[in-house]
Backbone as JSON, one array per atom type, in Angstrom:
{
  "sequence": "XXXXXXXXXXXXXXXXXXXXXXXXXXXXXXXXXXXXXXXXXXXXXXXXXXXXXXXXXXXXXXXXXXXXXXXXXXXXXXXXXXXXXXXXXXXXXXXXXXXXXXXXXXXXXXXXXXXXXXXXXXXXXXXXXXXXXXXXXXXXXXXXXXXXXXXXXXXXXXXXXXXXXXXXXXXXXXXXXXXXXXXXXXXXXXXXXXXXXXXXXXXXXXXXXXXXXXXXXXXXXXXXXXXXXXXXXXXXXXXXXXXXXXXXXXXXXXXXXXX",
  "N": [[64.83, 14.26, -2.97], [67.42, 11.76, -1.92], [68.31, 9.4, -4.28], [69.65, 7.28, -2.9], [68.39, 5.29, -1.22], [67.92, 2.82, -0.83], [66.23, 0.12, 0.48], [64.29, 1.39, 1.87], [62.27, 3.71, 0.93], [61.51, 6.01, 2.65], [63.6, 7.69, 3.73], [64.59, 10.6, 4.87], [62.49, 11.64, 5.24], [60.09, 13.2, 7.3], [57.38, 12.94, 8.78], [54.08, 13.85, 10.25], [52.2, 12.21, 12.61], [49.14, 12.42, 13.62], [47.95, 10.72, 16.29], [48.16, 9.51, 19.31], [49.25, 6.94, 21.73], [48.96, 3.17, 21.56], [47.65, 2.84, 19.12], [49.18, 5.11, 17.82], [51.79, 4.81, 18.29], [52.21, 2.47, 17.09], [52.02, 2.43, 14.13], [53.88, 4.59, 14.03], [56.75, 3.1, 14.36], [56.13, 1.51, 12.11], [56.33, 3.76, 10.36], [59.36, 3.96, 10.92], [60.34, 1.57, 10.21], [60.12, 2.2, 7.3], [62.29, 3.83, 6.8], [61.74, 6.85, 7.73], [61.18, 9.48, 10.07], [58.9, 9.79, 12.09], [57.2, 11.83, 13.31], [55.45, 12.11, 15.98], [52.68, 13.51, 17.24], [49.8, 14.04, 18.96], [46.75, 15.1, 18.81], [43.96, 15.29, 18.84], [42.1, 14.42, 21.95], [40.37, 12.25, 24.25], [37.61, 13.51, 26.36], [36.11, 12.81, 29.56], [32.63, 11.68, 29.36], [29.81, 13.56, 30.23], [27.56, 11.74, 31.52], [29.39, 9.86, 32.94], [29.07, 8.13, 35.34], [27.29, 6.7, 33.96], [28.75, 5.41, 31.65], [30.57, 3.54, 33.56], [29.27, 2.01, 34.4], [27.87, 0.53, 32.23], [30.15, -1.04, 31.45], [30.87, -2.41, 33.57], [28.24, -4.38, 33.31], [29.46, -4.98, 30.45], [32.03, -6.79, 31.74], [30.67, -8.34, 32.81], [29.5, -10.36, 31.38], [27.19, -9.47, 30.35], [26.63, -9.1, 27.96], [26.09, -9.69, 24.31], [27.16, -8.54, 21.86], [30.31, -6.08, 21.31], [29.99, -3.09, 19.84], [32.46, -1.08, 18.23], [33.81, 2.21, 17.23], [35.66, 3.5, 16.63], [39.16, 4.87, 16.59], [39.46, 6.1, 19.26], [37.67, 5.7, 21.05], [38.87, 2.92, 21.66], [40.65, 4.31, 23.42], [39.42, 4.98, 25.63], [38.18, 2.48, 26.47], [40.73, 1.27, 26.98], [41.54, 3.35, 29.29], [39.77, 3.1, 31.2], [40.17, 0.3, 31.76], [38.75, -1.61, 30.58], [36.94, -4.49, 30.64], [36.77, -7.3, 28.49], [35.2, -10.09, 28.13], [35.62, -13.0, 26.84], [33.75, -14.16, 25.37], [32.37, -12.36, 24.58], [31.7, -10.81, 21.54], [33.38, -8.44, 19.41], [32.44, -5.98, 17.12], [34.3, -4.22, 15.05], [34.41, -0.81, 13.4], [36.17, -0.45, 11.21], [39.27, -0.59, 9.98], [41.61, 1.0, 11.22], [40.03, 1.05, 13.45], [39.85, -1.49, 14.63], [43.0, -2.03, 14.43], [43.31, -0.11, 16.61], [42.18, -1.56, 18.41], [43.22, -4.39, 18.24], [46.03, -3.79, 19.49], [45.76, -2.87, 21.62], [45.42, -5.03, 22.81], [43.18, -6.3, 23.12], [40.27, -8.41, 21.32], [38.99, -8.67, 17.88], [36.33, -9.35, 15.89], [34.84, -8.8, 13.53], [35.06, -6.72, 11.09], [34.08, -4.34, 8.81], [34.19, -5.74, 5.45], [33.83, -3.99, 2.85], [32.44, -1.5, 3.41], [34.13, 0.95, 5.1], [31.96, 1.77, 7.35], [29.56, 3.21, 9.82], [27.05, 2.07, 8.14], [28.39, 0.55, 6.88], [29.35, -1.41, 8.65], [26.42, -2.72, 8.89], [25.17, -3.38, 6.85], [27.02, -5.93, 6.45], [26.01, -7.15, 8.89], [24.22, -8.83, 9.59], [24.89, -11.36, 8.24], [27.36, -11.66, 9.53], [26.43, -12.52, 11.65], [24.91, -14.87, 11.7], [22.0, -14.55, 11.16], [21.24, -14.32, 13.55], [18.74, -13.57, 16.42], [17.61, -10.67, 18.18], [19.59, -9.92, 19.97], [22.26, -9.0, 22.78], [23.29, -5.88, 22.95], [26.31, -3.71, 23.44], [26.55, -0.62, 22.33], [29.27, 1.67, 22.36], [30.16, 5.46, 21.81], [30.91, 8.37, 20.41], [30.18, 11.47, 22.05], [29.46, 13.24, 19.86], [28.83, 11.57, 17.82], [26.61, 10.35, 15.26], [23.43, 8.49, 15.24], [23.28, 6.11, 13.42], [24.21, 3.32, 13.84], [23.34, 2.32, 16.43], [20.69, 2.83, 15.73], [19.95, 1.31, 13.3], [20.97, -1.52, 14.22], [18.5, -1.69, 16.4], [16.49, -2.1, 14.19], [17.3, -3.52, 13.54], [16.56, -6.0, 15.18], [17.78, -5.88, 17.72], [18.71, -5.83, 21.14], [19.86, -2.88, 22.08], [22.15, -0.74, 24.49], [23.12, 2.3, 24.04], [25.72, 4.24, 24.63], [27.4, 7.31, 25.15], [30.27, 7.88, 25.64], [32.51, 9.41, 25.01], [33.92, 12.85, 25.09], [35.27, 14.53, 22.55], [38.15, 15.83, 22.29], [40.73, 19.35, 21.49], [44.04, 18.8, 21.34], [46.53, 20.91, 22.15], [49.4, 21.5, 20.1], [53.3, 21.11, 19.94], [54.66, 24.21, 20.23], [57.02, 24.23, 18.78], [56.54, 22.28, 16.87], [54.38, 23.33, 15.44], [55.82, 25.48, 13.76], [57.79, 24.02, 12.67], [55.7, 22.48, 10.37], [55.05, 24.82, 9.46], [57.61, 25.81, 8.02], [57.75, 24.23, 6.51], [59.09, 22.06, 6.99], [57.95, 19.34, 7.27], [57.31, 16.65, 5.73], [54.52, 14.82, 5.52], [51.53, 14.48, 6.65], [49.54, 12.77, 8.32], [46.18, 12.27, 8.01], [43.65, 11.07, 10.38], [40.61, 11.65, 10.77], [38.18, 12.92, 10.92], [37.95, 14.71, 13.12], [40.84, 15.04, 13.35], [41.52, 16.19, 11.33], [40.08, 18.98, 11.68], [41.86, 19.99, 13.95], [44.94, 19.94, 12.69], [44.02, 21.9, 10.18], [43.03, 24.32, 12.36], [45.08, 24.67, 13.66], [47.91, 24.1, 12.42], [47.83, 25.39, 9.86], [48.01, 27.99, 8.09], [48.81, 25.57, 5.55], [51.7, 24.7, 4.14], [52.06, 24.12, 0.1], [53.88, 22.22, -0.38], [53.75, 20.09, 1.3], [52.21, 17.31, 1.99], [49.38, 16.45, 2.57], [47.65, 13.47, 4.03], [44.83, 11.32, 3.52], [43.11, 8.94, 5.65], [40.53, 7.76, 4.41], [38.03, 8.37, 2.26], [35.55, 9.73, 3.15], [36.98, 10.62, 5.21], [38.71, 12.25, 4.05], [36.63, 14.01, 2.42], [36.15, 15.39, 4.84], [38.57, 16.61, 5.83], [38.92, 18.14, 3.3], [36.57, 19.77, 4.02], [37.27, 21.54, 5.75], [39.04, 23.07, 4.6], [41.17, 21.92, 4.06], [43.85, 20.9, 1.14], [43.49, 17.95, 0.27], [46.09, 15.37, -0.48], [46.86, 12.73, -0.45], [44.74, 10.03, -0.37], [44.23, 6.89, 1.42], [43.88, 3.65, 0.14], [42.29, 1.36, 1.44], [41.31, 2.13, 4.12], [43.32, 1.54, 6.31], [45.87, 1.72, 8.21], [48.04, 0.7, 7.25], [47.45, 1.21, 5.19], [47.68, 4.01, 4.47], [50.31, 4.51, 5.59], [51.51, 2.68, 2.7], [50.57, 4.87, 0.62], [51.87, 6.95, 1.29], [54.3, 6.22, 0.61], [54.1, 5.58, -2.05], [53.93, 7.99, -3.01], [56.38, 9.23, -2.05], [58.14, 7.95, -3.96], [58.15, 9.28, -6.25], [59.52, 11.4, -5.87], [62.28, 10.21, -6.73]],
  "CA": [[65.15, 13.01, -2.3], [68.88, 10.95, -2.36], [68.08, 8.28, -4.43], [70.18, 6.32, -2.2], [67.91, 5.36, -0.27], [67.89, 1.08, -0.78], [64.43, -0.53, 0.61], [63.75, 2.53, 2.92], [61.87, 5.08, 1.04], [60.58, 7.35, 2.91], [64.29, 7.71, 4.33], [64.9, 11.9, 4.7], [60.79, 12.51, 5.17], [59.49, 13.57, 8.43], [55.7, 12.33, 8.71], [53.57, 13.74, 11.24], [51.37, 10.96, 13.16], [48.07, 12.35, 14.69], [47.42, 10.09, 17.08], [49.29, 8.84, 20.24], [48.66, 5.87, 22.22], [49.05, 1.82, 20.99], [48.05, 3.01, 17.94], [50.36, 6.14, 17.24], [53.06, 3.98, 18.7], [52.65, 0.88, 16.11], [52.15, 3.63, 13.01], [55.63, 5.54, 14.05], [57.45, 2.09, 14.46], [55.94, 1.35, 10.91], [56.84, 4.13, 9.62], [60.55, 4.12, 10.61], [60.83, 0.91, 9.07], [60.57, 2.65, 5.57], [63.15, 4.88, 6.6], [61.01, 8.32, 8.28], [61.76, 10.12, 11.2], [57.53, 9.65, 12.4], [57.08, 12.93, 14.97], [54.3, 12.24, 16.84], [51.82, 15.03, 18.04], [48.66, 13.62, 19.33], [46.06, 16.37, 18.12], [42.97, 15.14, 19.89], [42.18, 13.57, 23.23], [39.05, 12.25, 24.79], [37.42, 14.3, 28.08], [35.15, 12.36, 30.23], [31.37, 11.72, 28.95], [28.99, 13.76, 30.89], [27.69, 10.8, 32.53], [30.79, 8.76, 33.75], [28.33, 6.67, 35.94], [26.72, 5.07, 33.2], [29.79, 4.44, 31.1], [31.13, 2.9, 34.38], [27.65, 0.57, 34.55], [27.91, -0.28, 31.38], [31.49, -1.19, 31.41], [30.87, -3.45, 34.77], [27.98, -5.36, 32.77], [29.74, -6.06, 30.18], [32.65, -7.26, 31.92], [29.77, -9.69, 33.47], [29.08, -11.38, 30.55], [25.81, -9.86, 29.9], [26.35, -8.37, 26.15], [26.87, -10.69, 22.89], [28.48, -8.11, 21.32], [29.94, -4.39, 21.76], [30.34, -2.12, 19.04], [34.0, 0.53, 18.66], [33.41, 3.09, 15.94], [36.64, 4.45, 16.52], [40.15, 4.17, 17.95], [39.17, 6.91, 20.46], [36.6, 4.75, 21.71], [39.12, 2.16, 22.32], [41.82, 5.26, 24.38], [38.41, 4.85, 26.8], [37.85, 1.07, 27.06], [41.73, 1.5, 28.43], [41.55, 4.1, 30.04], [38.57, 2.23, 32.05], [40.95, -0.82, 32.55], [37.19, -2.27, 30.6], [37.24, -6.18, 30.61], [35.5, -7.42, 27.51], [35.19, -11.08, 27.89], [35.87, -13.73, 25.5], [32.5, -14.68, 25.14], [31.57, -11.32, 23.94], [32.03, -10.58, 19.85], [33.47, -6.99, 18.85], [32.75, -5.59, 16.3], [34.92, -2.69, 14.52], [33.6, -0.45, 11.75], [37.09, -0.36, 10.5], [40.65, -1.23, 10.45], [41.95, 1.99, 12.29], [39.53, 0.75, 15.36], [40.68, -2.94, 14.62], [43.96, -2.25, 14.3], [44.16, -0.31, 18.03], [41.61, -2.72, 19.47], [44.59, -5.23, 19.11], [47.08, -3.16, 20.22], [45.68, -2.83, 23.04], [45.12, -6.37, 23.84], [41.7, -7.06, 22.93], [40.02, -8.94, 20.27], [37.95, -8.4, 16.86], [35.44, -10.33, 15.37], [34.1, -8.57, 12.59], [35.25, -5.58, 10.36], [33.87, -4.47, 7.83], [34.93, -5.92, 4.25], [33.85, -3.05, 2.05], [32.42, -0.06, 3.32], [34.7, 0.94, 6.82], [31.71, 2.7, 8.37], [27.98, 2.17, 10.74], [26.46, 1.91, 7.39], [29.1, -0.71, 6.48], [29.2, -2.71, 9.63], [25.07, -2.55, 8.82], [25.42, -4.15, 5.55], [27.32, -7.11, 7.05], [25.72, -7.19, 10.11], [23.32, -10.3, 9.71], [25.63, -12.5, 7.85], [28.44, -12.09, 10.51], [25.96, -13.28, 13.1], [23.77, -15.82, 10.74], [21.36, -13.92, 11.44], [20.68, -14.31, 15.09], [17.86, -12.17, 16.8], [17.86, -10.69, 20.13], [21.45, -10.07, 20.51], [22.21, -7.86, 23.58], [24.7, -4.8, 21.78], [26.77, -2.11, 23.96], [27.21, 0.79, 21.3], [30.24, 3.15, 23.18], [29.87, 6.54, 20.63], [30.84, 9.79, 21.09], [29.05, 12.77, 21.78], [28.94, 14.01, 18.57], [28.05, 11.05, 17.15], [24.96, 9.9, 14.61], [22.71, 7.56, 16.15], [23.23, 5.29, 12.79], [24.04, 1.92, 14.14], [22.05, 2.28, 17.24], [19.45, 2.72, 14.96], [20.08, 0.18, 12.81], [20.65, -2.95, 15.27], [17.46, -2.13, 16.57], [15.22, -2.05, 13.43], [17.05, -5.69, 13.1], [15.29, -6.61, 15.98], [18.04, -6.48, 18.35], [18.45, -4.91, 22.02], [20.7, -2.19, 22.23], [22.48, -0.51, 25.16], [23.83, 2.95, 23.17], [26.22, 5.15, 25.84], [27.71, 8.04, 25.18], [31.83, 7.1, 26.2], [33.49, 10.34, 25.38], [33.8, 14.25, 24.25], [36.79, 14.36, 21.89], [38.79, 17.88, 22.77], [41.78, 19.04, 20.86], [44.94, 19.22, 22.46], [47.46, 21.86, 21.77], [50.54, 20.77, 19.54], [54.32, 22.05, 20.69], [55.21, 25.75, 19.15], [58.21, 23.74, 17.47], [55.74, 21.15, 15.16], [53.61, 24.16, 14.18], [56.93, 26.16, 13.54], [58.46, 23.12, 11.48], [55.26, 22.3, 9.49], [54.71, 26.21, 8.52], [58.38, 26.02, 7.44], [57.85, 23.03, 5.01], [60.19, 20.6, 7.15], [57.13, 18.22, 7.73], [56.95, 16.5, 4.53], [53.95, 14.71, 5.09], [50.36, 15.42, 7.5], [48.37, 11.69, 8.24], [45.18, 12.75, 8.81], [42.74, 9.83, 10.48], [39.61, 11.64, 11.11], [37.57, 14.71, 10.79], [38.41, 15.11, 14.1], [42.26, 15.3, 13.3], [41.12, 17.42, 10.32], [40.15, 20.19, 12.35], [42.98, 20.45, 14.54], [45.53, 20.09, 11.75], [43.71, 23.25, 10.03], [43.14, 25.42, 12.98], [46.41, 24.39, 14.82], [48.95, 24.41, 11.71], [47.43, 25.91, 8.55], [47.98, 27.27, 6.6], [49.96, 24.12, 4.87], [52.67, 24.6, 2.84], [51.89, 23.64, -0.63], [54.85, 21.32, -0.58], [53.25, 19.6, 2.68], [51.62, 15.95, 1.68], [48.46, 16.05, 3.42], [47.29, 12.12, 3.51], [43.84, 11.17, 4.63], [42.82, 7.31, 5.7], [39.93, 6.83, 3.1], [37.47, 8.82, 1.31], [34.82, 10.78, 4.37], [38.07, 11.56, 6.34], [39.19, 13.07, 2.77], [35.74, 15.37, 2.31], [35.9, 16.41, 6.35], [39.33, 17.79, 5.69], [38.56, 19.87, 2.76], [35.83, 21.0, 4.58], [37.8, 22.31, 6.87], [40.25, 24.02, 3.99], [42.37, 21.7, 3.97], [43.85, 20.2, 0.28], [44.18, 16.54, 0.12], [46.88, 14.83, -1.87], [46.23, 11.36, -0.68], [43.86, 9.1, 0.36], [44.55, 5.44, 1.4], [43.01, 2.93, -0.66], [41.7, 0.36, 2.32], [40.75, 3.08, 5.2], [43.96, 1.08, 7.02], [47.27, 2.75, 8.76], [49.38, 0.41, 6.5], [47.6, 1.62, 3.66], [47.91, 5.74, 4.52], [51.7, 4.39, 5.37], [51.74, 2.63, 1.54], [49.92, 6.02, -0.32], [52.62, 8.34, 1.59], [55.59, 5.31, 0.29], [54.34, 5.89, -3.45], [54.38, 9.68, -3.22], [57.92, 9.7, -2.17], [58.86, 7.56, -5.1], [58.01, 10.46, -7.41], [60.72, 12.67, -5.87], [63.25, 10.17, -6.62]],
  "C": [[66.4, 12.37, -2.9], [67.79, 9.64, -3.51], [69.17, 6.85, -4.04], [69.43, 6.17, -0.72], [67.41, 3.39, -0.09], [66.45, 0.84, -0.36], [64.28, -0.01, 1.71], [63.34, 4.34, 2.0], [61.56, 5.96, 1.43], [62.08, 7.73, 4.12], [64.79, 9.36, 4.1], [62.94, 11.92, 4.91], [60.95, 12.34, 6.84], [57.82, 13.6, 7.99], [55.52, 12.32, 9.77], [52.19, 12.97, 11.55], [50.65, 11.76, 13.95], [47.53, 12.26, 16.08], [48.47, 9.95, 18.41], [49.34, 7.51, 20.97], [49.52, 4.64, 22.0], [48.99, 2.0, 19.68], [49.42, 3.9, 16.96], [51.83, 5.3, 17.16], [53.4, 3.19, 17.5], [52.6, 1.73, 14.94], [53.91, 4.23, 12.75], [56.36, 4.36, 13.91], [57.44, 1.41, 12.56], [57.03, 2.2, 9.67], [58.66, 4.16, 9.49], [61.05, 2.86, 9.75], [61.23, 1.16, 7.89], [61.15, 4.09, 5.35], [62.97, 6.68, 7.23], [61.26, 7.94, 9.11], [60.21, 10.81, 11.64], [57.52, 11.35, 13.22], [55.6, 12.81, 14.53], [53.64, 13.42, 17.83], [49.91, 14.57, 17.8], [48.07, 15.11, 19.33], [44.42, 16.57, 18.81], [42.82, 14.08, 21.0], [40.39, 13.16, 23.68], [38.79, 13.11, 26.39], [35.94, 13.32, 28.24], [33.46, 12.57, 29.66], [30.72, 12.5, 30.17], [28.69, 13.12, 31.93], [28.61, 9.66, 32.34], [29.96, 7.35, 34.43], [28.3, 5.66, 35.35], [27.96, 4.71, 32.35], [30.24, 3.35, 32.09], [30.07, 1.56, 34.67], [28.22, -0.13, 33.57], [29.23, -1.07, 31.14], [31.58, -2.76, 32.49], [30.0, -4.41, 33.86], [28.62, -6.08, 31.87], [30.89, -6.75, 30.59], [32.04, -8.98, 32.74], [29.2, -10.59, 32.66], [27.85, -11.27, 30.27], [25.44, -8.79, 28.28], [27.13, -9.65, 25.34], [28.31, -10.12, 22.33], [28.63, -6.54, 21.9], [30.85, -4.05, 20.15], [31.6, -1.05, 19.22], [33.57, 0.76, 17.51], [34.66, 3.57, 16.0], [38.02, 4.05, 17.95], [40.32, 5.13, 19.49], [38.53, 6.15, 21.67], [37.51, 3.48, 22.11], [40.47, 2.49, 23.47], [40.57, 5.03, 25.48], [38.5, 3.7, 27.27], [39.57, 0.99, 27.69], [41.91, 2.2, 29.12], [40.57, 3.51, 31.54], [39.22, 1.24, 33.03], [39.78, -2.13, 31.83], [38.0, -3.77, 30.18], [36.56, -7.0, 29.66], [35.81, -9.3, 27.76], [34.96, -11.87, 26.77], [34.46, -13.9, 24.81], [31.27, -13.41, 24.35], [32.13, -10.79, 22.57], [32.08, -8.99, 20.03], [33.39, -6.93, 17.62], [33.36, -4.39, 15.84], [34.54, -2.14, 13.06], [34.86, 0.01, 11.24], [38.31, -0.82, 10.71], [41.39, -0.34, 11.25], [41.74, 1.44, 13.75], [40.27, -0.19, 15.45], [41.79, -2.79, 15.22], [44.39, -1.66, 16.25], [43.28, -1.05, 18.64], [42.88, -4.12, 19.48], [45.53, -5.05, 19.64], [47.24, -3.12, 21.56], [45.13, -3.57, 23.86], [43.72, -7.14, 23.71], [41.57, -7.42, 21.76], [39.26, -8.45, 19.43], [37.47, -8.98, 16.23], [35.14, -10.15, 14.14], [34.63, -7.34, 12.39], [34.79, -5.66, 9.2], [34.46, -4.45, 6.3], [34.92, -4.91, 3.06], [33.88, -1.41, 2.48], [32.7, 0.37, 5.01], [33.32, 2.2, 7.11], [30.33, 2.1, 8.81], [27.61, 1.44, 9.69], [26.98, 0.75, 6.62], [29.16, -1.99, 7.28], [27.51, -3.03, 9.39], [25.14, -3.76, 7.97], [25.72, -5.38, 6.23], [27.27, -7.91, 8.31], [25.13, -9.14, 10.71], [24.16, -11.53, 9.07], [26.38, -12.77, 8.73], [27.9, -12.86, 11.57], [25.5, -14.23, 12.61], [22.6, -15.54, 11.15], [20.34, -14.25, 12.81], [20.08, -13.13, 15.56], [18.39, -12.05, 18.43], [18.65, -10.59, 20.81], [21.09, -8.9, 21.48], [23.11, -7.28, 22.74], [25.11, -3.67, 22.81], [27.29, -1.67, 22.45], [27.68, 1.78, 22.14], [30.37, 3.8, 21.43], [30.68, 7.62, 21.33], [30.12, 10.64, 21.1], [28.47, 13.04, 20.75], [28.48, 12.88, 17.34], [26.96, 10.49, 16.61], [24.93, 8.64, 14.88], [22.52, 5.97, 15.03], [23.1, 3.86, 12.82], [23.23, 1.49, 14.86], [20.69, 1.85, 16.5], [18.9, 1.41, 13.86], [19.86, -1.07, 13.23], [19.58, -2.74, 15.71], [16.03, -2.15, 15.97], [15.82, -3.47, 13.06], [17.18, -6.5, 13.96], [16.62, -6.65, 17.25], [17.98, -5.55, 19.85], [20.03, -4.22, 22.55], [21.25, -1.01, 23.39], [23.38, 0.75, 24.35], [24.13, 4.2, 24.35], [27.26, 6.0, 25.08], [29.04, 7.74, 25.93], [32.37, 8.08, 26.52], [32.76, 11.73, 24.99], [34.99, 13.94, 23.84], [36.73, 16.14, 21.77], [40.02, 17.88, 21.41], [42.96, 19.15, 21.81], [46.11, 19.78, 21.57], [48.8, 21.14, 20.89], [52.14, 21.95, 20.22], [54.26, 23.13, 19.63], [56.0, 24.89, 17.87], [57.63, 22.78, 16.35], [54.89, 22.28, 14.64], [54.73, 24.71, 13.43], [57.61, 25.05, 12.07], [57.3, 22.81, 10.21], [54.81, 23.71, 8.81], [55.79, 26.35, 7.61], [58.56, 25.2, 6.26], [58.79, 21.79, 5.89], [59.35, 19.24, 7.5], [56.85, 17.47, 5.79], [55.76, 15.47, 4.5], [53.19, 14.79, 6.28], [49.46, 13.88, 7.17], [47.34, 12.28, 8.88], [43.73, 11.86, 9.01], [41.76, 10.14, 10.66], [39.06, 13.1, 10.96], [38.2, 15.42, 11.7], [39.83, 15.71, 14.0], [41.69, 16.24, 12.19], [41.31, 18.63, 10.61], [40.97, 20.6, 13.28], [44.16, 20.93, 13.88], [44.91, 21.91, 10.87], [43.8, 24.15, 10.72], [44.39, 25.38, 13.77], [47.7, 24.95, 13.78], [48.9, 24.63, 10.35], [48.16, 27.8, 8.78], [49.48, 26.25, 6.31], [50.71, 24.34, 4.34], [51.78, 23.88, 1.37], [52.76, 22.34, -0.97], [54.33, 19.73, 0.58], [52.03, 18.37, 2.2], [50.46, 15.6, 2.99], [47.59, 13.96, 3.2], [46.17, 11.42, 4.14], [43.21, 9.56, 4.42], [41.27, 7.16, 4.75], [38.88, 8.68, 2.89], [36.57, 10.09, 2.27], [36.15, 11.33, 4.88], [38.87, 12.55, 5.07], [37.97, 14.62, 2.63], [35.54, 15.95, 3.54], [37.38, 17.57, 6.29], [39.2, 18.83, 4.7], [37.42, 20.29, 3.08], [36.08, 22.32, 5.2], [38.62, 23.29, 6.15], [41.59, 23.81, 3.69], [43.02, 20.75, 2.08], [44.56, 18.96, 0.46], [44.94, 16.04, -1.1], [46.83, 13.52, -2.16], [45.43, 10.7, -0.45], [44.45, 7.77, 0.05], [43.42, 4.74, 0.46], [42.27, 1.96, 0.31], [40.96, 0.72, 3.58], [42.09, 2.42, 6.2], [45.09, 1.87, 7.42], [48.23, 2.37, 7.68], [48.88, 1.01, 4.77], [47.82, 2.67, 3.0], [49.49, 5.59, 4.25], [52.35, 4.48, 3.56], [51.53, 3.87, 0.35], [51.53, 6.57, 0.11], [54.26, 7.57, 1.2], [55.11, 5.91, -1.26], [54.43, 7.23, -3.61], [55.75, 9.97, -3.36], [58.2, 9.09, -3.26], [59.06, 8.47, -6.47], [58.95, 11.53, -7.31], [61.77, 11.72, -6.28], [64.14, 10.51, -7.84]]
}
């Protein structure tokens, strides 16, 4: 790395972004601030839930004002609620089990009520579940999930007494990356690999592994760290907050070490 690089470190890195969307968008914009040249290669996509109907029910109620709150586990889950066009009214509290969801639930125009302060996941929004509400019973709850996901919160909100509406939203697919980003990250010209989710995990491995050793894999907190080396992949960073700006900040102090 030049060390002429003034208050744009990460100025000469190429950092590939995951995702695509509201979120990918505000990430790449981030990152050029501190000088990178972001390439974006959206890695997974959602495909239609099985039943469509009932997402489409549930989607109409709550645009009718008949849920307190609705649950996003993920910013996939909120590529659906636009994809939908879904209408969440004011009057209805989101909660997000992290800052990832957070961060594209505002992106994309809607609001957030509640994230969780320690532990970004069900088991974390769990924890702070009853304080955020003061512990009000009887709440109606849409939980949108994906397929493959554990029935944790579901399960949860309704052993604390409340009534839960838990739909199945998406399947998350992968989607192919161009020849030329596998081609550049086999050659080493990708100098660093954000990786937001198991999901991205396994695409990243079976799509453009093997990694370079030189190749700064960087994963948003600690689970999205043990899904990629499941997969084979070695992590170098993990964010400290589970947040985009904080994967951004990890993959800012790395470069400082080349200078």
């Amino acid at each position: 790395m030049s060390e002429q690089r003034g208050d744009k470190p990460l100025t000469g890195w190429r950092v590939l972004v995951p995702r695509g969307g509201p979120w990918g968008d505000t990430v790449a914009a981030d990152l050029r601030a501190q000088g990178a040249q972001p390439v974006v290669a959206p890695m997974i996509n959602f495909a239609p839930a099985a039943d469509a109907e009932l997402v489409t029910r549930a989607l109409e109620r709550l645009a009718d004002e008949q849920y307190d709150w609705l649950t996003v586990t993920s910013a996939t889950t909120v590529d659906v609620l636009s994809s939908y066009r879904a209408v969440i009214p004011a009057s209805t509290r989101i909660a997000a089990v992290g800052e990832t969801t957070s961060a594209a639930l505002v992106a994309a125009g809607y609001h957030v009520d509640l994230v969780p302060a320690e532990d970004n996941s069900a088991r974390g929004l769990l924890a702070e579940w009853e304080a955020a509400t003061e512990g009000a019973a009887n709440l109606r709850v849409l939980t949108l999930r994906s397929e493959i996901a554990k029935p944790t919160l579901t399960e949860g909100l309704v052993a604390l007494g409340h009534r839960v509406d838990s739909v199945v939203a998406y399947r998350t697919v992968g989607v192919p990356v161009a020849e030329k980003i596998v081609a550049d990250v086999r050659a080493g010209s990708i100098n660093a690999i954000m990786v937001t989710s198991g999901s991205v995990a396994e695409q990243v491995a079976a799509q453009l592994g093997p990694i370079p050793s030189g190749t700064l894999i960087a994963a948003i907190g600690p689970q999205t760290a043990r899904d990629a080396e499941g997969y084979g992949l070695h992590v170098d960073l993990i964010a400290a907050d589970r947040t985009a700006d904080s994967l951004i900040d990890a993959v800012v102090r790395a470069s400082r070490v080349d200078l």
